[in-house]
Steps between C-alpha positions, in 0.01 A plus 500: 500500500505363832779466709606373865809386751505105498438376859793190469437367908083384606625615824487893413231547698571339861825716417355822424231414811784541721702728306170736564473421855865582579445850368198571701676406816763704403254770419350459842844531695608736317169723573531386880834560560474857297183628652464355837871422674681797307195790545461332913868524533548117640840415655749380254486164596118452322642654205860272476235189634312574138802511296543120441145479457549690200796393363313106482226611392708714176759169501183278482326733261795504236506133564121449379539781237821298339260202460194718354762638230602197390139373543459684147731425187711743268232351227181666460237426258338654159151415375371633189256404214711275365763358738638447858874573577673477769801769510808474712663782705733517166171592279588143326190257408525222759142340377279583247173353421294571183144542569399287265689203619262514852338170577334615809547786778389498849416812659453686839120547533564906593809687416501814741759765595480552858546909559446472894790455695333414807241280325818293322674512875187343612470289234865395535408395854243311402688333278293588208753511214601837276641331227292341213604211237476347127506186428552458098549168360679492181597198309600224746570736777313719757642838623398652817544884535482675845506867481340789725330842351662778520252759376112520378676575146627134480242344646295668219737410273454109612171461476528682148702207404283220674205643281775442187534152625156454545392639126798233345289221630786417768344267736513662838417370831466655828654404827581680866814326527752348215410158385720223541587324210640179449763412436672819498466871547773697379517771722617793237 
């Protein structure tokens, strides 16, 4: 079974972007002011001239962190064989989705956990995204699910269940991006 956090805000990643950034600068200051004014014994004066520096750049990091946390819901979502759920932070069934009632599903062409750090900062700077979607249109409506990886296990476990999909006969197209649909997307 896979599972994954629901990304409920598009705008995760110019959040987490910054939210990453923040923490390097501090990581940098930090590092400067440890290692270069403390070990060269500046005055005092360099050392209270950093201190609002840092406390910004912690105010403006809990800021951007804030955001990034509520970037991603108390939902998350469960694929198996035979259906998709989505669970609340209660454990109760908020959706659920028999496989066998799937028109259609749009996919991510590649579903990859990133295990770098410094290749998902760069990436992040880039603006290259980390999280990855489903589109599943069921009945009269279309569902679009953005999650991000959190392991190799589940993104084994994904592409277990896209082979699933794939052996049902689900029609299954590929896309970089989610498709719009008209009239309406319901964002789940």
């Amino acid at each position: 079974m896979f599972k994954a956090k629901l990304i409920a805000n598009p705008a995760f990643i110019f959040f987490r972007k910054h939210s990453l950034l923040l923490f390097f600068l501090l990581a940098t200051l930090n590092s400067i002011v440890i290692n270069i004014l403390l070990k060269e014994e500046f005055e005092v004066s360099m050392l209270l001239f950093t201190f609002p520096v840092y406390l910004l750049l912690f105010y403006l990091a809990f800021k951007v962190g804030r955001k990034v946390v509520n970037s991603v819901q108390d939902r998350h979502i469960e694929l198996d064989s035979e259906s998709l759920r989505i669970i609340n932070k209660k454990r109760e069934n908020d959706l659920t989705i028999m496989i066998s009632s799937i028109e259609s599903v749009v996919l991510q062409k590649e579903y990859k956990y990133e295990e770098s750090f410094g290749k998902e900062l760069i990436d992040q700077i880039k603006g290259i995204s980390n999280y990855h979607f489903i589109q599943i249109h069921s009945g009269d409506n279309w569902y679009t699910l953005r999650f991000m990886l959190d392991s190799h296990y589940m993104e084994t476990k994904l592409n277990g269940v896209i082979q699933n999909w794939i052996k049902a006969g689900i029609p299954i197209q590929y896309s970089e991006n989610p498709i719009s649909i008209m009239p309406s997307i319901q964002d789940a």
